[in-house]
PDB file of N, H, CA, C and O in Angstrom:
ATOM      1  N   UNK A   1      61.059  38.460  -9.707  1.00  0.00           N
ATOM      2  CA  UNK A   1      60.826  37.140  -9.172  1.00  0.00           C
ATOM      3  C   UNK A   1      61.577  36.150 -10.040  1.00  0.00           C
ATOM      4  O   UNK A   1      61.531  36.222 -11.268  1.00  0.00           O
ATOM      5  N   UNK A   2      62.360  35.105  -9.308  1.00  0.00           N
ATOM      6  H   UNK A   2      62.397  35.046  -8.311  1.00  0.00           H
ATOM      7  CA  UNK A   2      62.909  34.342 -10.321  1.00  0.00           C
ATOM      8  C   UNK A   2      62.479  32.974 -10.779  1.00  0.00           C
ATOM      9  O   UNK A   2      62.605  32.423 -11.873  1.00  0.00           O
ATOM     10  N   UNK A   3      61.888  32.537  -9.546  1.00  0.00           N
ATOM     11  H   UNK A   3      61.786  32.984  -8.658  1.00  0.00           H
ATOM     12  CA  UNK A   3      60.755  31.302  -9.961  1.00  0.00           C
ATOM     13  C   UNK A   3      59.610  31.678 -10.611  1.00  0.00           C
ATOM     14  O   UNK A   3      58.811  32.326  -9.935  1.00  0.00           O
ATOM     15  N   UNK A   4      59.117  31.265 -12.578  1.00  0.00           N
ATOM     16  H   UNK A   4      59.766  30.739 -13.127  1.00  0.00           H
ATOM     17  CA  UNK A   4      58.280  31.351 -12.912  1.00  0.00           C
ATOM     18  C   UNK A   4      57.119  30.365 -12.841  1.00  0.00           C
ATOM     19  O   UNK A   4      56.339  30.002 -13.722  1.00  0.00           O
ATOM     20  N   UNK A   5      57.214  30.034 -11.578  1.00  0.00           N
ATOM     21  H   UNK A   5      57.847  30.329 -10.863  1.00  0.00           H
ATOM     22  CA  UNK A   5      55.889  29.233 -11.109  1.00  0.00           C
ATOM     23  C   UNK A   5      55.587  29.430  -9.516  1.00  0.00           C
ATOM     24  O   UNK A   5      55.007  28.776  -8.650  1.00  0.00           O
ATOM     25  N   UNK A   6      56.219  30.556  -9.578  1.00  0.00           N
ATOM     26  H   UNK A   6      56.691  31.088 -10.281  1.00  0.00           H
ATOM     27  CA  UNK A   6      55.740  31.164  -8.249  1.00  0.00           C
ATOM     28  C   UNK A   6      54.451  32.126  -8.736  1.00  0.00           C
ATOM     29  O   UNK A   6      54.116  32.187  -9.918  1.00  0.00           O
ATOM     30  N   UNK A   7      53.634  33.022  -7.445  1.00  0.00           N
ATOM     31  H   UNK A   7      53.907  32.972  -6.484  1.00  0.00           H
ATOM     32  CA  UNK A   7      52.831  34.305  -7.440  1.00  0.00           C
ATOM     33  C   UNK A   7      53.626  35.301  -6.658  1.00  0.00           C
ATOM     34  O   UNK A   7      54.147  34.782  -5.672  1.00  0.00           O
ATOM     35  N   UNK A   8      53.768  36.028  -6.740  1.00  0.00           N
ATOM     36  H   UNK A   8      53.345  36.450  -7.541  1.00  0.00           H
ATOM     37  CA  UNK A   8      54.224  37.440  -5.982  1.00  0.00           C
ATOM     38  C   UNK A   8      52.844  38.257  -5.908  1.00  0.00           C
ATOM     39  O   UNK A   8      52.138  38.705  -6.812  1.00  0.00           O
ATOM     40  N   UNK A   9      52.717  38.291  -4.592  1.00  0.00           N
ATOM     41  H   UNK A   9      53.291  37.927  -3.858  1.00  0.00           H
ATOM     42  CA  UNK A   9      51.825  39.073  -4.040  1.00  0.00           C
ATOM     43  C   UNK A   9      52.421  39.966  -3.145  1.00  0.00           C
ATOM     44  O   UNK A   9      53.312  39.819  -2.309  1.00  0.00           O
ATOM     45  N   UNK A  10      51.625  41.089  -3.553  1.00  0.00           N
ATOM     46  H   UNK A  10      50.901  41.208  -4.232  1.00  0.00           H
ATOM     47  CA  UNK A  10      51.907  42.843  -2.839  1.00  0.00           C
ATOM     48  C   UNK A  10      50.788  43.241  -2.069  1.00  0.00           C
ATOM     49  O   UNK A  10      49.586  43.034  -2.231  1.00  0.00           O
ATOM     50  N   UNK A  11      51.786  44.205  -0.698  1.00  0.00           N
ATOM     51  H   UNK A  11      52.763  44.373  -0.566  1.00  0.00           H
ATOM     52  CA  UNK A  11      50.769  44.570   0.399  1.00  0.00           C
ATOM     53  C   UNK A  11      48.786  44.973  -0.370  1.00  0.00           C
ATOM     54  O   UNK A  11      48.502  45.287  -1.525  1.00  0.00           O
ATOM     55  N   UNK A  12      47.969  44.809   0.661  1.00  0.00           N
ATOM     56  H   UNK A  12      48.200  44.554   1.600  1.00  0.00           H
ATOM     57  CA  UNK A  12      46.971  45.365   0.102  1.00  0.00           C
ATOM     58  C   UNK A  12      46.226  45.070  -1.195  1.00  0.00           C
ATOM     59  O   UNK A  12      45.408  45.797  -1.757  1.00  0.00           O
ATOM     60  N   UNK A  13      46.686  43.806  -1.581  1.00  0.00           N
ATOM     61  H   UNK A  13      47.351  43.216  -1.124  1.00  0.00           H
ATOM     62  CA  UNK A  13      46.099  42.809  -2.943  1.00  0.00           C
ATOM     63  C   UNK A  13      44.230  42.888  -3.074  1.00  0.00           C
ATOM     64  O   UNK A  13      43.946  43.304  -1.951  1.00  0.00           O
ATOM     65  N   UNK A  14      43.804  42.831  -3.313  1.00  0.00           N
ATOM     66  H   UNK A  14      44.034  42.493  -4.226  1.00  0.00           H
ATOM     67  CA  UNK A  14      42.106  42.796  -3.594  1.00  0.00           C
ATOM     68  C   UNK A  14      42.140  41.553  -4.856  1.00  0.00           C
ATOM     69  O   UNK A  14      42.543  41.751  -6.002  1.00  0.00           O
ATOM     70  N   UNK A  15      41.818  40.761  -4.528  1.00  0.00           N
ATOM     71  H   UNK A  15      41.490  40.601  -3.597  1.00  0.00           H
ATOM     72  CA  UNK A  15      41.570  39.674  -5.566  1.00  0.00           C
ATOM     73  C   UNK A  15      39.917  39.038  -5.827  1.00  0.00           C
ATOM     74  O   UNK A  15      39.390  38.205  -5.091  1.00  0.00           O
ATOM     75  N   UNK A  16      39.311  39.625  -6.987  1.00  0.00           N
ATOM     76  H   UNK A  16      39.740  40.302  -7.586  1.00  0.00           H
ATOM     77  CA  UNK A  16      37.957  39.326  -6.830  1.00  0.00           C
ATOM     78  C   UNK A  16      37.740  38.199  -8.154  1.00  0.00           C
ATOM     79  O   UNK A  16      38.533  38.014  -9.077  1.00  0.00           O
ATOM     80  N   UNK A  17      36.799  37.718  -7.996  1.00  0.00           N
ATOM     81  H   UNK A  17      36.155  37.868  -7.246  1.00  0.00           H
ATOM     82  CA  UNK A  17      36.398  36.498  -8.459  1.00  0.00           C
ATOM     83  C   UNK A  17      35.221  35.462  -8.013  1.00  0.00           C
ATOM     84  O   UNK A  17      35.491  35.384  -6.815  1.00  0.00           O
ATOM     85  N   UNK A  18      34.179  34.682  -8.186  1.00  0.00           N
ATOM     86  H   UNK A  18      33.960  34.745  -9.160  1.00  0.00           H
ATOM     87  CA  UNK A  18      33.505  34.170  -7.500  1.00  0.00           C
ATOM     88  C   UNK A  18      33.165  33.962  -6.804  1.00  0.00           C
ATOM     89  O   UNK A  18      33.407  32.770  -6.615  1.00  0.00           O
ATOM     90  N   UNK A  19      32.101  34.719  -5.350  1.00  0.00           N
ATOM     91  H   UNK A  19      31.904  35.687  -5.503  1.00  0.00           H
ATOM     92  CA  UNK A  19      31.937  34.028  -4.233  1.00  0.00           C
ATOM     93  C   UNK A  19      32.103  32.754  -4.174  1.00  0.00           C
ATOM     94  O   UNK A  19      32.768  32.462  -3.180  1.00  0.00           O
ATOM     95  N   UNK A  20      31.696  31.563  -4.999  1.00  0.00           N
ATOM     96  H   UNK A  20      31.156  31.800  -5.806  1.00  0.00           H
ATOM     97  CA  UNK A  20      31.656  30.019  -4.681  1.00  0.00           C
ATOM     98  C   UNK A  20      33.045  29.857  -4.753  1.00  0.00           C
ATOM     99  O   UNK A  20      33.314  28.930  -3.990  1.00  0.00           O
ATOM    100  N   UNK A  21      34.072  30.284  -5.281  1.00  0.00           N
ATOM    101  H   UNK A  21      33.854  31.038  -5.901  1.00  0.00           H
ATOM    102  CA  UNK A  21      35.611  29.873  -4.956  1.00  0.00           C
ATOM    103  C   UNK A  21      36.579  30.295  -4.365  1.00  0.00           C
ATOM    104  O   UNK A  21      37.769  30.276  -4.676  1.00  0.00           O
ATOM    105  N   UNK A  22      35.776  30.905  -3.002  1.00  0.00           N
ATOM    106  H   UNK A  22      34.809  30.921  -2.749  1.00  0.00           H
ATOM    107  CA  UNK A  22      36.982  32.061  -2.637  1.00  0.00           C
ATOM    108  C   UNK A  22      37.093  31.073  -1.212  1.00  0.00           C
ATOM    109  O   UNK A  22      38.078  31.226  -0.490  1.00  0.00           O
ATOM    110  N   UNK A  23      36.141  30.156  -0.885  1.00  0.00           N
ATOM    111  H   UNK A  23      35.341  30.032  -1.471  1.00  0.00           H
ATOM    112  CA  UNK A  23      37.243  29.716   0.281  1.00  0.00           C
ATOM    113  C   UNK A  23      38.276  28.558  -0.866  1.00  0.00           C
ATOM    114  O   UNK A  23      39.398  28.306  -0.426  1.00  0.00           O
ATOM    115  N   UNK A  24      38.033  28.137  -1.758  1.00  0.00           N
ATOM    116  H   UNK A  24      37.122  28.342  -2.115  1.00  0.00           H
ATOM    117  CA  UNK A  24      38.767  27.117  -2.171  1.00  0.00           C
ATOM    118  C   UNK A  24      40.483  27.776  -2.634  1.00  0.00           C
ATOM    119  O   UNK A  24      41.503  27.108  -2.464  1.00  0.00           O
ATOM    120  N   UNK A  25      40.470  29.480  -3.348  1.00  0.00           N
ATOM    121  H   UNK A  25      39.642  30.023  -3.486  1.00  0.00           H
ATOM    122  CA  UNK A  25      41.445  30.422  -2.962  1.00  0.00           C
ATOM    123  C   UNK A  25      42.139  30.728  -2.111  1.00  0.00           C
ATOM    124  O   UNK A  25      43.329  31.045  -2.104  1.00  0.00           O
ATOM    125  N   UNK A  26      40.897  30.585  -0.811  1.00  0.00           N
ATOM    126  H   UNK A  26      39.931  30.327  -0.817  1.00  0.00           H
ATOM    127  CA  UNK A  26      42.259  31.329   0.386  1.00  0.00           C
ATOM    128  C   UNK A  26      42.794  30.366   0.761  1.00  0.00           C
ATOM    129  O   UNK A  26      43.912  30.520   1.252  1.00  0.00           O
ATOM    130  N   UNK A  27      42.221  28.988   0.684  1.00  0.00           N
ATOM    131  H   UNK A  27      41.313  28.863   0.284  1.00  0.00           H
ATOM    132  CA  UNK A  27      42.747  27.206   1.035  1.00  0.00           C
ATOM    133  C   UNK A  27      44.481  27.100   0.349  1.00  0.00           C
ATOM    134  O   UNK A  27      45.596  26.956   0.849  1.00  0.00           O
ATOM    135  N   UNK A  28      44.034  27.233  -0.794  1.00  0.00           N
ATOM    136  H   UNK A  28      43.127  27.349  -1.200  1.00  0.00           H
ATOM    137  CA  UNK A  28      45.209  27.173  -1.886  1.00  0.00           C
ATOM    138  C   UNK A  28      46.657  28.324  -1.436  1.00  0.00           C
ATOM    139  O   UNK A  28      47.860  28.062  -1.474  1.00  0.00           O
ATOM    140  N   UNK A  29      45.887  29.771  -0.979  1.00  0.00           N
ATOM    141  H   UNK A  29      44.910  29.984  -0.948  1.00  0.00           H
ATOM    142  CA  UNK A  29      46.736  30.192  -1.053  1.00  0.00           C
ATOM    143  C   UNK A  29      47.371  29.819   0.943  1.00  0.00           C
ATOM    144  O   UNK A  29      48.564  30.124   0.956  1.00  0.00           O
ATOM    145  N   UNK A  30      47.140  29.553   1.710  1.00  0.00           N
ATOM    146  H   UNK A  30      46.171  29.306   1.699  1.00  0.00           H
ATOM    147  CA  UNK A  30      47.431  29.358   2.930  1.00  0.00           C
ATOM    148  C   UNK A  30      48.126  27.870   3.066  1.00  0.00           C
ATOM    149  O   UNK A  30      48.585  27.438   4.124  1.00  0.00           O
ATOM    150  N   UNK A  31      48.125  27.091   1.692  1.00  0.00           N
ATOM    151  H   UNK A  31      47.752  27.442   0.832  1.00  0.00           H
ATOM    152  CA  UNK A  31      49.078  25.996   1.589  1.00  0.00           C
ATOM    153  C   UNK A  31      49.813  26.356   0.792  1.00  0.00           C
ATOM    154  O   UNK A  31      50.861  25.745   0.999  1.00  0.00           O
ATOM    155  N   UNK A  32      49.927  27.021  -0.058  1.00  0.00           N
ATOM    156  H   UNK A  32      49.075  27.518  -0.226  1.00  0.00           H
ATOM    157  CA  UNK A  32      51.705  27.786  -0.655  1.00  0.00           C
ATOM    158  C   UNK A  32      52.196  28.304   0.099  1.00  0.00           C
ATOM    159  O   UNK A  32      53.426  28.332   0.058  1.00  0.00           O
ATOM    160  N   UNK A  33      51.452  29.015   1.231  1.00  0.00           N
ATOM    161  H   UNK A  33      50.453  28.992   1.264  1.00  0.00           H
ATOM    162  CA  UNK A  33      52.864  29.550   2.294  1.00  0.00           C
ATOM    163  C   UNK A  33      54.257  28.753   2.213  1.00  0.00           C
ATOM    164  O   UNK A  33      54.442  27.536   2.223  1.00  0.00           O
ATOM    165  N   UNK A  34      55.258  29.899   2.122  1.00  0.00           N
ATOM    166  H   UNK A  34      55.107  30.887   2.113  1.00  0.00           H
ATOM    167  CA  UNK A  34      56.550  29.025   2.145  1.00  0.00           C
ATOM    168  C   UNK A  34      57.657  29.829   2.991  1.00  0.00           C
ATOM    169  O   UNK A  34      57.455  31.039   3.089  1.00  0.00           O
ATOM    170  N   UNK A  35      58.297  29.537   3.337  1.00  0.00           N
ATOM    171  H   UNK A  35      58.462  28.554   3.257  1.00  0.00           H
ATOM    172  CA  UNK A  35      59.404  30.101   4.605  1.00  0.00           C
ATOM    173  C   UNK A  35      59.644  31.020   3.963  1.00  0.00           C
ATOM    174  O   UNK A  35      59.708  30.700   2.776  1.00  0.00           O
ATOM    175  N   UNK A  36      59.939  32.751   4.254  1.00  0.00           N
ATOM    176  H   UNK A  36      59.887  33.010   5.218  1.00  0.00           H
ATOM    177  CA  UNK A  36      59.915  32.787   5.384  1.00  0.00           C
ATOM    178  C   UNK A  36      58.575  33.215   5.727  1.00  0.00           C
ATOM    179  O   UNK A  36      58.274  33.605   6.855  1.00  0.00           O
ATOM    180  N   UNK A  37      57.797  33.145   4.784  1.00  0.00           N
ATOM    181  H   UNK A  37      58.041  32.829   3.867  1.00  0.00           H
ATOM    182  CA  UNK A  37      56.148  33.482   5.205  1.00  0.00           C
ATOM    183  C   UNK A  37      55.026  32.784   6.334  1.00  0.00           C
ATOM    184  O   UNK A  37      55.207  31.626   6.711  1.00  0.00           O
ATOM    185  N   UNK A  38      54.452  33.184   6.579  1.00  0.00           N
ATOM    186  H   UNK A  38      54.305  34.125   6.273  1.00  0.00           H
ATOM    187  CA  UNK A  38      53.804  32.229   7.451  1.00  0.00           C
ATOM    188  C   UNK A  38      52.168  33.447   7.761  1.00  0.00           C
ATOM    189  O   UNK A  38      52.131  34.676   7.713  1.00  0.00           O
ATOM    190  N   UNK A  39      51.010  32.430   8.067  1.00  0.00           N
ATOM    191  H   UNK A  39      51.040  31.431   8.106  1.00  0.00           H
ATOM    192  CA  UNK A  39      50.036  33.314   8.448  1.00  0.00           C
ATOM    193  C   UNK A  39      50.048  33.981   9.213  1.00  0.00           C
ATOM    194  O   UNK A  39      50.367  33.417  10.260  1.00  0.00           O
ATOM    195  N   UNK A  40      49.820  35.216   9.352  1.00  0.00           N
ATOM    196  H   UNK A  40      49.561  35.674   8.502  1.00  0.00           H
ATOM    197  CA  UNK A  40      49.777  36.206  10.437  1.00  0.00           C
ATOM    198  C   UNK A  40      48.377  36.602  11.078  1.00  0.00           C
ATOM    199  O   UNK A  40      47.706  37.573  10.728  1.00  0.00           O
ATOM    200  N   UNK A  41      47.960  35.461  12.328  1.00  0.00           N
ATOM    201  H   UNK A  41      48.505  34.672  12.613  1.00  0.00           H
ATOM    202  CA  UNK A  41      46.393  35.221  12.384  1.00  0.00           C
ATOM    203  C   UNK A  41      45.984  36.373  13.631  1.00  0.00           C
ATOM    204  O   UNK A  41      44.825  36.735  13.831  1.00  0.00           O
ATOM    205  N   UNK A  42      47.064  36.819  14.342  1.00  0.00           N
ATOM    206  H   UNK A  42      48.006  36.525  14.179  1.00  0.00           H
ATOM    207  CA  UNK A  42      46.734  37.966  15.104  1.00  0.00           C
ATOM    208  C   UNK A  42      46.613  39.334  14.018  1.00  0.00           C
ATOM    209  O   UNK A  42      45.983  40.386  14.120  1.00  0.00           O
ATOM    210  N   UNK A  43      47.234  38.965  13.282  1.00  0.00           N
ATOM    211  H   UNK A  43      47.745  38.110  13.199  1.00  0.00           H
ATOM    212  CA  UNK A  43      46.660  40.423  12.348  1.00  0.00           C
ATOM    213  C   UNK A  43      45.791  40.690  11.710  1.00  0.00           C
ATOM    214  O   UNK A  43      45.350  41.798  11.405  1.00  0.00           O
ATOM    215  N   UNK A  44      45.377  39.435  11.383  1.00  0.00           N
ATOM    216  H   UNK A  44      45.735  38.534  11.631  1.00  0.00           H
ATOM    217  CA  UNK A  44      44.627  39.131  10.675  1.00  0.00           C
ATOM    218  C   UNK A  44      42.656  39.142  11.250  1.00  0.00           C
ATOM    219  O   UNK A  44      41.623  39.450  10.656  1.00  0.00           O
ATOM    220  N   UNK A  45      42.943  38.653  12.606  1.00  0.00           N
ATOM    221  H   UNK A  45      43.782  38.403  13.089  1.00  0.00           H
ATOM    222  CA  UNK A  45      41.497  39.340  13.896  1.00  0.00           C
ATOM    223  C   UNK A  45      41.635  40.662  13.744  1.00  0.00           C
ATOM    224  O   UNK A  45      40.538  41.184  13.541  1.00  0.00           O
ATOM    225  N   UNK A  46      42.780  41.638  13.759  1.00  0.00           N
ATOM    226  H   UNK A  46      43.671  41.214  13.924  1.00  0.00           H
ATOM    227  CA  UNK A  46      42.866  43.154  13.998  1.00  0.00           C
ATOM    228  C   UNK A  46      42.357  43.699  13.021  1.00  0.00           C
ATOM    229  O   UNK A  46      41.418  44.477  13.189  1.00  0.00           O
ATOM    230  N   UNK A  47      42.955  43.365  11.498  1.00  0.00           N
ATOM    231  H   UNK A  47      43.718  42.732  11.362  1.00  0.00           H
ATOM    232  CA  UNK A  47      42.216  43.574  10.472  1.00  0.00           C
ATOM    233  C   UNK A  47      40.866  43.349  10.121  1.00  0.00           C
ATOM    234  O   UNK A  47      40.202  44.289   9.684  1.00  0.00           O
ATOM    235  N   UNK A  48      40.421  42.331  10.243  1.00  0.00           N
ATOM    236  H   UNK A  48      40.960  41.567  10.598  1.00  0.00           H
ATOM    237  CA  UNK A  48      39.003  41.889  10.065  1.00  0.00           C
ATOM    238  C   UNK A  48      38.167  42.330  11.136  1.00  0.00           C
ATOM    239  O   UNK A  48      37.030  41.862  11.204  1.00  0.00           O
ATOM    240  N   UNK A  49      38.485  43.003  11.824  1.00  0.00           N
ATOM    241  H   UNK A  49      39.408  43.384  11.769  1.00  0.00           H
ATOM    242  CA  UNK A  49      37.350  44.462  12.902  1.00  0.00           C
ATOM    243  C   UNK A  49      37.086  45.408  12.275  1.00  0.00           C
ATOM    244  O   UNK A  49      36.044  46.060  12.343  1.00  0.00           O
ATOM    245  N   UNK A  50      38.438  45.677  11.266  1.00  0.00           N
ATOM    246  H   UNK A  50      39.284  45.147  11.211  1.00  0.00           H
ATOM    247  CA  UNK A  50      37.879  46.839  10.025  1.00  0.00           C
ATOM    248  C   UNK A  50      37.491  46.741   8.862  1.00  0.00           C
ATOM    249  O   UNK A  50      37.131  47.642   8.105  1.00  0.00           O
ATOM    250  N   UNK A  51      37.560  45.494   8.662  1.00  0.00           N
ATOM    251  H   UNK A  51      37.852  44.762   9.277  1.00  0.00           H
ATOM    252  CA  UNK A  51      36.858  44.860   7.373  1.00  0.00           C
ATOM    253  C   UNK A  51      35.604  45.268   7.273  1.00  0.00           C
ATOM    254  O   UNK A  51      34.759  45.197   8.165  1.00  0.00           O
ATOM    255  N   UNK A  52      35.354  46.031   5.369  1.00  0.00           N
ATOM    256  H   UNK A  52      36.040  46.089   4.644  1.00  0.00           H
ATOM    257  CA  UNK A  52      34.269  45.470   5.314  1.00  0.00           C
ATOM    258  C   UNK A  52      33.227  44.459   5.052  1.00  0.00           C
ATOM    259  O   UNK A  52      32.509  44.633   4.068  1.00  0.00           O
ATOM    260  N   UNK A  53      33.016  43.233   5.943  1.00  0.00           N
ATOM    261  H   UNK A  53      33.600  43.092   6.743  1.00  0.00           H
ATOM    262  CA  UNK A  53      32.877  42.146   5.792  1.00  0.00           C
ATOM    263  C   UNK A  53      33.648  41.480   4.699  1.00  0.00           C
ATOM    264  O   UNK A  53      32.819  40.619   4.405  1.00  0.00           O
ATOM    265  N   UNK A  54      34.458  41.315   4.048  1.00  0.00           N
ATOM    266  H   UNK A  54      35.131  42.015   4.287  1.00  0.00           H
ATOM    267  CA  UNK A  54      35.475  41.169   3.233  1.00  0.00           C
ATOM    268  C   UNK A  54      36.382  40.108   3.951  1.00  0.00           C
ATOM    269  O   UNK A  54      36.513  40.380   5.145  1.00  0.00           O
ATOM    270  N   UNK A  55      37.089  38.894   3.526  1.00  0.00           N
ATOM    271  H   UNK A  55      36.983  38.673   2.557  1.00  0.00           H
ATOM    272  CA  UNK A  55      38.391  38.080   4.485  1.00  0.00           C
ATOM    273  C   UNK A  55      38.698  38.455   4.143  1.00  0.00           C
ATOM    274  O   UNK A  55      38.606  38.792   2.962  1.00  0.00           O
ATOM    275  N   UNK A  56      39.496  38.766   5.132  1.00  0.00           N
ATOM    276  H   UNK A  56      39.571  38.492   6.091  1.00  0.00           H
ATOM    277  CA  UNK A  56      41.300  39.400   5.522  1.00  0.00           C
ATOM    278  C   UNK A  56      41.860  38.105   5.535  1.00  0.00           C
ATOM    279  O   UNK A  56      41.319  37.147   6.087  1.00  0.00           O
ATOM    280  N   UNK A  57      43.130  38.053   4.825  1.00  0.00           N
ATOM    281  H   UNK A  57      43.570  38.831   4.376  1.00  0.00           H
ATOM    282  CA  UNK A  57      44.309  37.067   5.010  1.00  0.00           C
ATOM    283  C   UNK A  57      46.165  37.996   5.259  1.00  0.00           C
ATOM    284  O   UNK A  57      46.621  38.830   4.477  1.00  0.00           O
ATOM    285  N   UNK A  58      46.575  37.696   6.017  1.00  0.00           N
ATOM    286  H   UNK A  58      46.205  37.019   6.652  1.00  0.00           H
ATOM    287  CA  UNK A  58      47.456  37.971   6.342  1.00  0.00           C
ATOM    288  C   UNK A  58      48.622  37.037   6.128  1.00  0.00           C
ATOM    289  O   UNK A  58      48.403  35.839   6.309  1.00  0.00           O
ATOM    290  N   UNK A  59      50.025  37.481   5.711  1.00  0.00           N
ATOM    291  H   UNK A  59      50.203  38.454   5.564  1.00  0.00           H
ATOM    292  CA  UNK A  59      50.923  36.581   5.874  1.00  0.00           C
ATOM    293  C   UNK A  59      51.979  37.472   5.904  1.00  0.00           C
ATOM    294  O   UNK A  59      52.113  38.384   5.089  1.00  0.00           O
ATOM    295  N   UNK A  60      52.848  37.203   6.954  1.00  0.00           N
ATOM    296  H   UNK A  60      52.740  36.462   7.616  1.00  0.00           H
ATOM    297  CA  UNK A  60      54.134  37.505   7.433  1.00  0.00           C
ATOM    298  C   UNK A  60      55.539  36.789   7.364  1.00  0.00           C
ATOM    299  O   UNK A  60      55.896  35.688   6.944  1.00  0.00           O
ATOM    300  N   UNK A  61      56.052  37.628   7.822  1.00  0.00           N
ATOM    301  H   UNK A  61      55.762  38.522   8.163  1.00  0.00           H
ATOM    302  CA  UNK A  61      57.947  37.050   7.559  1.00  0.00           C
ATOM    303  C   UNK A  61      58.038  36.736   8.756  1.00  0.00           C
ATOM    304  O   UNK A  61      57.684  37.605   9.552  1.00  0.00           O
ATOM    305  N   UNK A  62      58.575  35.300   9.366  1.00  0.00           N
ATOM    306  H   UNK A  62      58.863  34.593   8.720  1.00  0.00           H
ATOM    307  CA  UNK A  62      58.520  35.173  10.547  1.00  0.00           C
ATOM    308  C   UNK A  62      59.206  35.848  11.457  1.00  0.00           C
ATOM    309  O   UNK A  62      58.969  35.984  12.658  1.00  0.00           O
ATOM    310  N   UNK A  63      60.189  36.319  10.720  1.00  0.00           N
ATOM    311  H   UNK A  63      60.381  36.208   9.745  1.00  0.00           H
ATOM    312  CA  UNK A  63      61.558  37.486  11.609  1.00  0.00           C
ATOM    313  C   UNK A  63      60.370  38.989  11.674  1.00  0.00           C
ATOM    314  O   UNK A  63      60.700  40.066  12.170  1.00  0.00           O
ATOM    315  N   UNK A  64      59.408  38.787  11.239  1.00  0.00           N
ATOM    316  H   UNK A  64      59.140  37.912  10.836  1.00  0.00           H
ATOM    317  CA  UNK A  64      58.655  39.761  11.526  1.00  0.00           C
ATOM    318  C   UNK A  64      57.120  39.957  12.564  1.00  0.00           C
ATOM    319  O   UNK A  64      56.359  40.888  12.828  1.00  0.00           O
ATOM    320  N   UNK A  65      57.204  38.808  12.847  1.00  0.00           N
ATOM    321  H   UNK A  65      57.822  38.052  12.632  1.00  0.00           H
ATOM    322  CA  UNK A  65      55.866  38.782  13.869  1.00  0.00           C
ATOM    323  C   UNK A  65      55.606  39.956  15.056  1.00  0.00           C
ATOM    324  O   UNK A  65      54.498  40.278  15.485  1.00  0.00           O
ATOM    325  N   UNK A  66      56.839  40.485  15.456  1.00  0.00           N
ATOM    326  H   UNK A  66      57.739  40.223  15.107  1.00  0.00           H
ATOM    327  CA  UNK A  66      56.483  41.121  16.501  1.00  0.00           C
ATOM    328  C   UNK A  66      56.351  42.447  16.312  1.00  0.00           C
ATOM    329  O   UNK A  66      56.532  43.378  17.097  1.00  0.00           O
ATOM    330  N   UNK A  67      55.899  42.426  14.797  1.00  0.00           N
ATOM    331  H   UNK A  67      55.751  41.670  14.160  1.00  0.00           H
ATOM    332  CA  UNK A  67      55.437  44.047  14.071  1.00  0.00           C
ATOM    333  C   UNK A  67      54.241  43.877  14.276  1.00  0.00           C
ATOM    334  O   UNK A  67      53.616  42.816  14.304  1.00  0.00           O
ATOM    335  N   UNK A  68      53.568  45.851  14.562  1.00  0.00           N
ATOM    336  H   UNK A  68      54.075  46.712  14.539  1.00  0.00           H
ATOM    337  CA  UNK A  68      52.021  45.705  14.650  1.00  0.00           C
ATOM    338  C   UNK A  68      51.099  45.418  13.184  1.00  0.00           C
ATOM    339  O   UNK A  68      50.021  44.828  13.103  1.00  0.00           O
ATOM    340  N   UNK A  69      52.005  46.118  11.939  1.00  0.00           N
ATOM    341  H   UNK A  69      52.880  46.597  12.004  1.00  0.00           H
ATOM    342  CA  UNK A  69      51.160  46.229  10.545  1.00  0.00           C
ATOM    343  C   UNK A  69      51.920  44.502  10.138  1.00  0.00           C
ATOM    344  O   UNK A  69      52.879  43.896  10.617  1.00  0.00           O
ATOM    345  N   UNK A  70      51.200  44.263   9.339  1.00  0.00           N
ATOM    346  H   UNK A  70      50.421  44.754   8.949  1.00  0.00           H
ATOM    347  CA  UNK A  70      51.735  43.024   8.617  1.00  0.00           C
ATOM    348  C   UNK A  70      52.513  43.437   7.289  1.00  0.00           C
ATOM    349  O   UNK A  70      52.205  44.391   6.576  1.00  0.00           O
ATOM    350  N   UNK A  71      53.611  42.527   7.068  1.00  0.00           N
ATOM    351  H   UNK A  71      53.861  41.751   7.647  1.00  0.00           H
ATOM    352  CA  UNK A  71      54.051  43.061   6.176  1.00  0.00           C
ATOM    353  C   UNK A  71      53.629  42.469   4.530  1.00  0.00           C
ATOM    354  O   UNK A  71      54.140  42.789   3.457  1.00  0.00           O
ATOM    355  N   UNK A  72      53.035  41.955   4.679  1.00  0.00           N
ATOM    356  H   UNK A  72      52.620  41.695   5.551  1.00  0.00           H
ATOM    357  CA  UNK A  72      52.361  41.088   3.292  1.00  0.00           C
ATOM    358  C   UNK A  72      51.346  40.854   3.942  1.00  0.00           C
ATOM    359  O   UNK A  72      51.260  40.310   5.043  1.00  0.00           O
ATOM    360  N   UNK A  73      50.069  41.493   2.893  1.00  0.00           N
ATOM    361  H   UNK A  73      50.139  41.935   1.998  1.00  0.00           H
ATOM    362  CA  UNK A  73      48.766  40.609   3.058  1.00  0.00           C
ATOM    363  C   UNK A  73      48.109  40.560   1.705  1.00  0.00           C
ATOM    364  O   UNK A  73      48.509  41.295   0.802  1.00  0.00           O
ATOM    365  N   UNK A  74      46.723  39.385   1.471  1.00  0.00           N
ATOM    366  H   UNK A  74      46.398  38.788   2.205  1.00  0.00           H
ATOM    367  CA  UNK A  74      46.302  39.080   0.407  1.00  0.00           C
ATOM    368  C   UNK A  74      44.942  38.871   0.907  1.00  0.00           C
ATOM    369  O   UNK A  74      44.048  38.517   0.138  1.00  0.00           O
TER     370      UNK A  74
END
């Protein structure tokens, strides 16, 4: 990664930490989205049927939407 004020996040991330701050987390992280990423909210319903009660967040490459797996999620 060459921006050291970026995060690099990898498929299948588990990030645990406080119930009381995890919507203020997924807030944060769904406003760093940056091109070519973007939420992937149909994958993100598909996923969260198999969740175990757990949020699912999804984010995709937009040249990639019309894949069934997502290719980045957190």
């Amino acid at each position: 990664m060459s921006d050291k004020h970026a995060i690099e996040v990898f498929q299948d991330l588990s990030i645990l930490g406080p119930e009381t701050r995890r919507a203020e987390l997924r807030e944060a992280l769904i406003a760093a989205a940056a091109t070519p990423w973007e939420r992937g909210i149909d994958a993100e319903k598909d996923l969260s049927r198999m969740a175990r009660g757990d949020d699912v967040l999804v984010f995709q490459r937009q040249s990639d939407k019309s894949r069934k797996h997502p290719v980045r999620t957190a």
